[in-house]
C-alpha atoms as one frame of an Amber mdcrd trajectory, in Angstrom:
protein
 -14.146 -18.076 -25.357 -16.128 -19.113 -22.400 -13.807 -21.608 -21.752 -11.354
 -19.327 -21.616 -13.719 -17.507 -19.094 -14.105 -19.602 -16.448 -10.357 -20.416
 -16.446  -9.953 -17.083 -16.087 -12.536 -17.035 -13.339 -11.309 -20.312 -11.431
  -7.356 -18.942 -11.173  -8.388 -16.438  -8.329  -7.292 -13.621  -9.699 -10.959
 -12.066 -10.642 -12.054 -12.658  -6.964  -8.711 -11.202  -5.486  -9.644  -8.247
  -7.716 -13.241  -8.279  -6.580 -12.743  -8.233  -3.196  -9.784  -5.905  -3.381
 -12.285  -3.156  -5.612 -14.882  -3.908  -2.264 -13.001  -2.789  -0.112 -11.119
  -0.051  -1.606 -15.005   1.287  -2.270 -15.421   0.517   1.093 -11.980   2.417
   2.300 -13.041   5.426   0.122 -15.891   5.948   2.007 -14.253   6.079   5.092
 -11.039   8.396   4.161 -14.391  10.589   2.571 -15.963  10.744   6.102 -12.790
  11.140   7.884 -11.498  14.329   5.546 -15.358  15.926   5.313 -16.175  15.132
   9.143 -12.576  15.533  10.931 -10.295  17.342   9.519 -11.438  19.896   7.926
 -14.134  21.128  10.443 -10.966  21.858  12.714  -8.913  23.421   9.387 -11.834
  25.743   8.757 -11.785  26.822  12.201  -9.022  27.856  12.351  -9.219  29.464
   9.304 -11.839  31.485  10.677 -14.920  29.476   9.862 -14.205  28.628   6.123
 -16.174  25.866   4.653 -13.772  24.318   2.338 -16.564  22.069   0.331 -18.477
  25.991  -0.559 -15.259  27.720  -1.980 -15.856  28.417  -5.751 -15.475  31.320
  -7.983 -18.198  31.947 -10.683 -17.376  32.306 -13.910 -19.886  34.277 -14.681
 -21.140  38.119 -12.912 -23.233  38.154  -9.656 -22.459  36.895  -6.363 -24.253
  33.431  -4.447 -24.230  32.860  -0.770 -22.835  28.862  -1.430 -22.219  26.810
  -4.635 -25.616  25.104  -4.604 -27.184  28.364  -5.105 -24.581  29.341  -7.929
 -25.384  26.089  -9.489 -29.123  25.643  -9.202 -28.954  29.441 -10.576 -27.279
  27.881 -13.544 -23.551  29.553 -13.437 -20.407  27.726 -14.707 -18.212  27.230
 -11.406 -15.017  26.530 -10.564 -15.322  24.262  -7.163 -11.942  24.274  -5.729
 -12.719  24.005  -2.323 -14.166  20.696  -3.212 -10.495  20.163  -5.533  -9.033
  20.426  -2.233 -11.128  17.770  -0.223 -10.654  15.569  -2.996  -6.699  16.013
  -3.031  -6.469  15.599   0.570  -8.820  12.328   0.272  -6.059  11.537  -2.582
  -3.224  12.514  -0.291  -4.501   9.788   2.697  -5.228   7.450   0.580  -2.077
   7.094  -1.265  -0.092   7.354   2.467  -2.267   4.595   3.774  -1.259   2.652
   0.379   2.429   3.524   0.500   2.696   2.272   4.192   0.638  -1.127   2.972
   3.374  -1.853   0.393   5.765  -0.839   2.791   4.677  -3.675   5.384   4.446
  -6.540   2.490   7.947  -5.327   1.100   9.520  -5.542   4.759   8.140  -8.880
   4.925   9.327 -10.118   1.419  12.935  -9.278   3.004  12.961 -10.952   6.083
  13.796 -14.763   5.603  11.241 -16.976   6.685  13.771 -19.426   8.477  17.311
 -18.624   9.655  19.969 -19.943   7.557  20.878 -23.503   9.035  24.360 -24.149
  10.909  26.739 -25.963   8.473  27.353 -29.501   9.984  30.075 -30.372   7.478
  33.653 -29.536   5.840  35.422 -30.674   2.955  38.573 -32.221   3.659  41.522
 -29.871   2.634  43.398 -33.251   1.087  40.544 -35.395  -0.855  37.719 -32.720
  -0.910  35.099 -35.445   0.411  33.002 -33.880   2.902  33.226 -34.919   6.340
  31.642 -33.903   9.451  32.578 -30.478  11.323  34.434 -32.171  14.593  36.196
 -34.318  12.318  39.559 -34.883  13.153  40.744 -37.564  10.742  39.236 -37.928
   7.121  37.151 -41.052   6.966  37.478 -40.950   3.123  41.878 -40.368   2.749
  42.603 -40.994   6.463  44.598 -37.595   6.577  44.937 -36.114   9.909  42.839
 -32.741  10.177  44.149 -31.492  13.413  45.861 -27.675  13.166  49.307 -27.670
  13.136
């Protein structure tokens, strides 16, 4: 089994994964900062000063100035102002993935070399193949000229 392990280990794939779980970490943390710090500050402006992250409904009586107080008071919540941050984090994330596969499937398409200019023909008589300015067959001797 630990054989098995470090073949495993020595193909690449458990460092492309690594690296790839790094920086999506990494990438979360930004689309976080960008959705908490820039666009919603702006959205709750103009929705006349709502904080999107302090929208919940108890589930239980009584009223609380932000969810930290409804929480630390001990009252089931439903957070969905922090549901929303979360699918708009979801929402970047998964645009910023689509265009990513996008780009390597556009890539995959395009050849990597143009398709090379044929420099021969078959002969029409003896089906040897000859060279494209060919006039006469080298192989039958027939004359390839158009009629």
């Amino acid at each position: 089994m630990l054989k098995d392990f470090r073949e495993f280990i020595a193909r690449g794939n458990a460092f492309d994964l690594a690296v790839g779980v790094i920086i999506g970490g990494a990438f979360a943390a930004i689309v976080n900062s960008l959705v908490n710090d820039v666009v919603m500050p702006p959205i709750g402006v103009l929705l006349r000063g709502v904080d999107f992250s302090n929208l919940f409904l108890p589930l239980k009586g009584g009223t609380f100035p932000s969810l930290a107080a409804a929480k630390a008071a001990g009252v089931p919540t439903i957070a969905y102002g922090a549901f929303v941050n979360t699918l708009i984090n979801f929402l970047i994330v998964a645009f910023v993935v689509f265009l990513l596969v996008r780009g390597v499937n556009r890539l995959k398409r395009q050849p990597l070399a143009p398709e090379p200019v044929p420099t021969t023909k078959q002969c029409p008589l003896c089906l040897s193949t000859i060279p494209l300015k060919a006039t006469r067959c080298a192989h039958c001797t027939s004359d390839l000229r158009p009629a």
